[in-house]
C-alpha positions, 0 to 999 in steps of 0.5 A, a space after each residue: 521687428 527687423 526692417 526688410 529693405 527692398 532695393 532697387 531702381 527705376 528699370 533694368 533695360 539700362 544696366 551694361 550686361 551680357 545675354 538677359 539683362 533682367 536676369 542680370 539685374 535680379 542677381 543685383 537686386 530683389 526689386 524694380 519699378 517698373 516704368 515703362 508702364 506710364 507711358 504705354 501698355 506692354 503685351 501681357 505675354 512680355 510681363 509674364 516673361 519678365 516674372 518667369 526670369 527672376 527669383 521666386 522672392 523678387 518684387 517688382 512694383 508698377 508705375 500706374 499709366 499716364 491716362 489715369 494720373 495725368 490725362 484724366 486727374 485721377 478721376 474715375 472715368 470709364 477711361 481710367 477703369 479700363 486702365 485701372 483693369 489692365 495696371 490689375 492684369 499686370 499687377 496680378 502677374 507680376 505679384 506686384 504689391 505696390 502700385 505708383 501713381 505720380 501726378 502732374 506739377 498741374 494737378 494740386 492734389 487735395 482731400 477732394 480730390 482723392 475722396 472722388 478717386 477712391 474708387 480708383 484707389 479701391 480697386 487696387 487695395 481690393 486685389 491687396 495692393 497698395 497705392 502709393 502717391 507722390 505728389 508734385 505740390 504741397 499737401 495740406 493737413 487735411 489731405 494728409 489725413 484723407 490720405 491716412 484715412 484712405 491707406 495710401 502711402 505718401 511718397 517722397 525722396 528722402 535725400 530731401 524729405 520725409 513723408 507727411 506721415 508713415 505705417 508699416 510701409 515705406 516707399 521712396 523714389 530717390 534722385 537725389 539733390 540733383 538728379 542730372 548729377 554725372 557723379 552719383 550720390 553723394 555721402 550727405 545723400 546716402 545719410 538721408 536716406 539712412 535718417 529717413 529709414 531710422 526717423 520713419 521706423 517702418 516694416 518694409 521699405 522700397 527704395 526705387 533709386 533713379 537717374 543716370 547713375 542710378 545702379 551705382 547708387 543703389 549697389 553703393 547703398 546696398 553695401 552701406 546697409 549691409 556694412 552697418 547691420 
């Protein structure tokens, strides 16, 4: 089966572009990561506007909010469902498929952990989204099987790793060997990337490109991938 490679970057709002940038972006990619939704929570009549502007085929995915991964550890707290209800409202009208949760450098993510956060993770994979967890320390194999078991999809940045596991899908966040570099990837970078796609085998891979030079680097990759096929 041929591998569909969805890429994008981390937002559109700075791409150099005349009248609706959006829609300039959607004639560059068939992808975005939604960020903005981590730190605070848009008019849902902004994210329905952002989905009437693009392509029938694009895809966006969500970055999950800050109260839930960050102020409350992943807990199932009433004040993690009310964000849970509102990361589902945007979901739903974005048709996202894929929902990020990146956890703090604090938090030490373990088995423990995700078997209390289950629920939280549930209710997502209930409406046909998939959790996708990048963590900040190292997972232990226990964990890695919790989260094998629970259907989260483990991601990392493949100019530096692989994940711990894979399935059909694969999602990367991709800044680089260093992400305050000026100059954009480099060809040892972009080889990585292209390792990890051919090393993991999956279905489907989103590669959510970042940092300052981050529509270069995912046109530039774009290219490299088309050249090769």
């Amino acid at each position: 089966m041929k591998l569909e490679v969805r890429i994008g970057t981390g937002g559109w709002r700075y791409l150099s572009a005349t009248g609706d940038i959006l829609k300039a972006y959607a004639k560059l990619f068939d992808f975005v990561e939604v960020n903005s939704t981590f730190y605070s929570n848009p008019a849902l009549g902004s994210v329905s506007s952002w989905r009437s502007r693009v392509p029938d085929n694009f895809e966006f995915s969500v970055k999950c909010n800050r109260v839930i991964t960050h102020e409350h550890s992943l807990r199932p707290d009433p004040e993690v469902f009310a964000e849970v209800d509102y990361m589902l409202k945007i979901c739903k009208i974005l048709r996202a498929n894929c929902i990020i949760f990146q956890t703090p450098s604090s938090l030490n993510v373990d088995f423990k952990i995700l078997d209390e956060a289950k629920p939280v993770f549930t209710a997502f994979q209930s409406r046909g989204i998939t959790p996708v967890l990048e963590v900040r320390n190292v997972i232990e194999q226990q964990t890695i099987l919790k989260m094998k078991e629970m259907g989260i999809v483990h991601s990392v940045d493949l100019t530096r790793s692989i994940p711990e596991f894979t399935g059909e899908l694969l999602y990367t966040r991709l800044f680089g060997l260093n992400r305050y570099a000026r100059t954009g990837f480099t060809e040892q970078e972009y080889n990585s990337i292209l390792e990890g796609l051919n090393n993991t085998k999956p279905k489907k891979a989103y590669l959510a490109f970042h940092g300052i030079q981050m529509y270069n680097d995912a046109q530039n990759f774009k290219k490299l991938l088309s050249d090769i096929r």
